[in-house]
ChimeraX commands (.cxc) that place a marker at each C-alpha (Angstrom):
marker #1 position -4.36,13.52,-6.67 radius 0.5
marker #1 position -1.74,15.63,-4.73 radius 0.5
marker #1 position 2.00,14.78,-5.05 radius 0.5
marker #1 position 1.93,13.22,-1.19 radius 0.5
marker #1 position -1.14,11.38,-1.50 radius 0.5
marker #1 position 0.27,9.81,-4.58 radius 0.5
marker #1 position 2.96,8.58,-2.84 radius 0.5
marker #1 position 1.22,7.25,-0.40 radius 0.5
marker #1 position -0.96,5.74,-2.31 radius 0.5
marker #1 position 1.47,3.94,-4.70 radius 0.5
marker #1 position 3.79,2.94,-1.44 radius 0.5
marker #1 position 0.26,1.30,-0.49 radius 0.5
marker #1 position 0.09,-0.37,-3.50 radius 0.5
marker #1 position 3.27,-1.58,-3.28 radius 0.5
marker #1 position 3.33,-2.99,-0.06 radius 0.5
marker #1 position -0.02,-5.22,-1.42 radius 0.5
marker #1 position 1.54,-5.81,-4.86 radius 0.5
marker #1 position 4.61,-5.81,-5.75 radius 0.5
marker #1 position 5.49,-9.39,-4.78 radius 0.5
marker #1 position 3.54,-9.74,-8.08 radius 0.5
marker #1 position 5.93,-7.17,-10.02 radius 0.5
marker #1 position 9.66,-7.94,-11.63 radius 0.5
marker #1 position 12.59,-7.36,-9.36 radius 0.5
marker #1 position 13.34,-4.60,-12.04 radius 0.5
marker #1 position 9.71,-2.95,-11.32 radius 0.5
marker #1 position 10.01,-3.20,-7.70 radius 0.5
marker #1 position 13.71,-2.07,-7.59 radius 0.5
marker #1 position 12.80,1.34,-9.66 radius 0.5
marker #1 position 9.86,2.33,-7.77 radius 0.5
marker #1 position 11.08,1.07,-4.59 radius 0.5
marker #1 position 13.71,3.43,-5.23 radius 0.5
marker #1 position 11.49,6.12,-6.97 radius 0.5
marker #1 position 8.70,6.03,-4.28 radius 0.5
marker #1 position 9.84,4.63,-1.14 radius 0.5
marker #1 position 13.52,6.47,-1.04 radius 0.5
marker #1 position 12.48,9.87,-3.28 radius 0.5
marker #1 position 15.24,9.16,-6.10 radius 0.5
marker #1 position 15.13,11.14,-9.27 radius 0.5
marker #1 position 14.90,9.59,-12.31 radius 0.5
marker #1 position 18.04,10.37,-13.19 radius 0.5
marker #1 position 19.97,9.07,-9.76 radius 0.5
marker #1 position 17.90,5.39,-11.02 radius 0.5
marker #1 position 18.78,5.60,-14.74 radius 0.5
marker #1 position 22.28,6.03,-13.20 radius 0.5
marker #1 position 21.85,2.76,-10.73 radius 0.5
marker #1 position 20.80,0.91,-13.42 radius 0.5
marker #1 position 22.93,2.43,-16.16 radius 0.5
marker #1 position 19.94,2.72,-18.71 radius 0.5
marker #1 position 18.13,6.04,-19.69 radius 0.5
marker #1 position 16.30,8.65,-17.41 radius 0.5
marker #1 position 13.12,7.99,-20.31 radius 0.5
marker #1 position 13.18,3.63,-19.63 radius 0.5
marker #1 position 12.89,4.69,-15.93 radius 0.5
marker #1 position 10.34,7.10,-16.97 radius 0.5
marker #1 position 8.31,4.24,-18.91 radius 0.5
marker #1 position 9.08,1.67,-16.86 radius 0.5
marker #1 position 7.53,3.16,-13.73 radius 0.5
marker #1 position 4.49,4.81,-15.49 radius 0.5
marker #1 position 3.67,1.52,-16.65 radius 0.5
marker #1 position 4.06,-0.19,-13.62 radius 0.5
marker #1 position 1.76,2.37,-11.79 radius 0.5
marker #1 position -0.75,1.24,-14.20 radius 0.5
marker #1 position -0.49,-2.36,-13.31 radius 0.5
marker #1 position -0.49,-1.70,-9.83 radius 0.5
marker #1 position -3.93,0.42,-10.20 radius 0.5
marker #1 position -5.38,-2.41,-12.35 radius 0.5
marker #1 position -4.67,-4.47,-9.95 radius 0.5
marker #1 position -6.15,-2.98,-7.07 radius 0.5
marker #1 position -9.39,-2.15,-9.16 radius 0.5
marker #1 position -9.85,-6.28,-9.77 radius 0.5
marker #1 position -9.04,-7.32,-6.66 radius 0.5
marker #1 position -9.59,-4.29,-4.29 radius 0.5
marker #1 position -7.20,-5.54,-1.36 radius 0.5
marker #1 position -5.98,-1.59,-0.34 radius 0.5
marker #1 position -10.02,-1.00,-0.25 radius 0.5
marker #1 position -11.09,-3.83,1.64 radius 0.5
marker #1 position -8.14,-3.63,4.30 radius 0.5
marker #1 position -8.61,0.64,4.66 radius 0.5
marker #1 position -12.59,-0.31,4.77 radius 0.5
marker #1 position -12.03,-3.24,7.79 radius 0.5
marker #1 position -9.83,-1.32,9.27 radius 0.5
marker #1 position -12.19,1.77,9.55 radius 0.5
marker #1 position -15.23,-0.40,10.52 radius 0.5
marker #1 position -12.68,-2.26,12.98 radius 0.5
marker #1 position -12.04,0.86,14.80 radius 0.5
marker #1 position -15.40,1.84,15.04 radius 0.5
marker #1 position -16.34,-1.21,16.64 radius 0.5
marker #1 position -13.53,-0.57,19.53 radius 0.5
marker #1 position -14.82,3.07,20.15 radius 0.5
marker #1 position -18.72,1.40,20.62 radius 0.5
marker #1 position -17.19,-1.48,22.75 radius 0.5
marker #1 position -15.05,0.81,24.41 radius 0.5
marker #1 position -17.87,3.25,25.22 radius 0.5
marker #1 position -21.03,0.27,26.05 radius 0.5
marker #1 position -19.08,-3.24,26.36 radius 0.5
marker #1 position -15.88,-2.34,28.53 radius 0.5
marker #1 position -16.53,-5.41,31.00 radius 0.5
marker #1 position -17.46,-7.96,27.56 radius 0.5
marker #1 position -14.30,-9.96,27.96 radius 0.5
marker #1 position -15.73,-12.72,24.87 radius 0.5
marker #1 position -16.14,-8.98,22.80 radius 0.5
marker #1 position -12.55,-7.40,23.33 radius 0.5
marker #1 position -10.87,-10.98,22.92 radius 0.5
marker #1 position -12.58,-11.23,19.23 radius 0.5
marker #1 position -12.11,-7.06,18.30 radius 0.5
marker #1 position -7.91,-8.72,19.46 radius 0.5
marker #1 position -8.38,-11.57,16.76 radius 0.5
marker #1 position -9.75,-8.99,14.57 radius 0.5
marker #1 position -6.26,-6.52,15.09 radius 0.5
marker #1 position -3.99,-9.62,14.50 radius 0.5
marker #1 position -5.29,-10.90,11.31 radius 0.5
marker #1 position -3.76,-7.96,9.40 radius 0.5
marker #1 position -0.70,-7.68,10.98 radius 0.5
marker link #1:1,2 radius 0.2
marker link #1:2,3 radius 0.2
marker link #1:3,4 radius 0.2
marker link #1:4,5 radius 0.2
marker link #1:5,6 radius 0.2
marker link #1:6,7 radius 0.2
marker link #1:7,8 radius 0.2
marker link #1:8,9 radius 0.2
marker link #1:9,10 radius 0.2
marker link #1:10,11 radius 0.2
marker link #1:11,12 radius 0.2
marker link #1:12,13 radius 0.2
marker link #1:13,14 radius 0.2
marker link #1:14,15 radius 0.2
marker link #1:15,16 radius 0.2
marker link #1:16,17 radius 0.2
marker link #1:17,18 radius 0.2
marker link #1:18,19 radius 0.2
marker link #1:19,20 radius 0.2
marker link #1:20,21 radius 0.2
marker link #1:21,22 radius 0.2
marker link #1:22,23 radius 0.2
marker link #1:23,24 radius 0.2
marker link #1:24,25 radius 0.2
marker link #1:25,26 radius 0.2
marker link #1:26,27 radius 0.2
marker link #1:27,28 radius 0.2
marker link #1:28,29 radius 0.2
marker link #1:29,30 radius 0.2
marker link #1:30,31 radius 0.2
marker link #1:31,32 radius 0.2
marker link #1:32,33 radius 0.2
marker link #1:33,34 radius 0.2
marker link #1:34,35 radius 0.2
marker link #1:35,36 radius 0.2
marker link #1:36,37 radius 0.2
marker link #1:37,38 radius 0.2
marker link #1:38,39 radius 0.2
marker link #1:39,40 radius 0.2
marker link #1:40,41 radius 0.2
marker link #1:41,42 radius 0.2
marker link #1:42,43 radius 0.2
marker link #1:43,44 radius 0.2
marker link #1:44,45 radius 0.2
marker link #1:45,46 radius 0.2
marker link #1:46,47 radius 0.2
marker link #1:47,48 radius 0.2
marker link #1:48,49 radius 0.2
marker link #1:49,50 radius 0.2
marker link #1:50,51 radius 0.2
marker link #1:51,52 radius 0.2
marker link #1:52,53 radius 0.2
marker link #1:53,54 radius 0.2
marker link #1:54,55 radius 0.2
marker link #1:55,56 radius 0.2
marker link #1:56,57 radius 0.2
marker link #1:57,58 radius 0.2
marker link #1:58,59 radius 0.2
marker link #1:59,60 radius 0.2
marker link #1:60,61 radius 0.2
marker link #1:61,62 radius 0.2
marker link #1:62,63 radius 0.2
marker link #1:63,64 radius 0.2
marker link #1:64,65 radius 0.2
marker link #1:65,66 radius 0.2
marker link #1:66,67 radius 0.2
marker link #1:67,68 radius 0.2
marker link #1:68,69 radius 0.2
marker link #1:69,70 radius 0.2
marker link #1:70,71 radius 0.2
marker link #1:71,72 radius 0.2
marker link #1:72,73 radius 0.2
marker link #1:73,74 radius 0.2
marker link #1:74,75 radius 0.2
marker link #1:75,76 radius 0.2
marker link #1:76,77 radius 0.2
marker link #1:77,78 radius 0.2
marker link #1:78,79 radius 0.2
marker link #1:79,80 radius 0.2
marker link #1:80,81 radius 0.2
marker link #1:81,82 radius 0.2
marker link #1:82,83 radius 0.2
marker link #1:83,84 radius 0.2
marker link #1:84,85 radius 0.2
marker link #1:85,86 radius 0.2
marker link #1:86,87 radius 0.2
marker link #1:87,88 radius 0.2
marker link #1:88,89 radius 0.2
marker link #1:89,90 radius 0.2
marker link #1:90,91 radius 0.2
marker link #1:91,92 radius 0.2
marker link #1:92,93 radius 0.2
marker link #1:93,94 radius 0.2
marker link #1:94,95 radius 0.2
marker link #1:95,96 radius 0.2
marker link #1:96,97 radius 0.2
marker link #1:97,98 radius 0.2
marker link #1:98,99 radius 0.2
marker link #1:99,100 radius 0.2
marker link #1:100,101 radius 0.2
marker link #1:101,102 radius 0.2
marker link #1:102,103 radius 0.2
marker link #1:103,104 radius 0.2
marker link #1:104,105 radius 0.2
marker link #1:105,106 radius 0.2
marker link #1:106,107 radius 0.2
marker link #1:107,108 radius 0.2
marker link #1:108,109 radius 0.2
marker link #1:109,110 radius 0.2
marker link #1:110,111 radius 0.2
marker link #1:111,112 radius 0.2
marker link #1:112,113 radius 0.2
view
């Protein structure tokens, strides 16, 4: 996985999980992933050592991935979301007039937001 995608990826994770993480665990990686802080700059907010960090967020990467593989939220919404935009392109391209069509692909967009 490239450095970026990582990110990304964990940020994702994140936003899905981490009401279900410790303030502590959301603090660190909220500042290690979402604002790019070094280890050091968080074991220096939190007066504790650069290796805790360290630890501290590897671990909680882990429970953030075993989360997502038992309950597969990030997958299902990127998969609806996909499939949702297909289904605007083909109604956009056959079903432009089908006011009953673009009124549920609408209740489709909201759900997620």
């Amino acid at each position: 996985m490239v450095a970026i995608s990582k990110t990304n990826y964990m940020n994702t994770l994140f936003d899905f999980y981490g009401i279900l993480l410790t303030s502590k665990q959301r603090g660190y990686l909220a500042l290690y992933y979402g604002d790019d802080y070094s280890l050091g700059e968080i074991a220096d907010e939190f007066e504790v050592s650069r290796q805790a960090i360290y630890d501290n967020i590897k671990r909680t990467e882990k429970l953030l991935t075993a989360y997502e593989e038992k309950l597969h939220l990030v997958e299902n919404f990127t998969l609806r979301q996909d499939l949702l935009e297909q289904l605007k392109e083909h109604a956009n391209e056959k079903y432009v007039d089908d006011t009953e069509l673009n009124h549920l692909i609408y209740q489709l967009e909201s759900i997620d937001e």
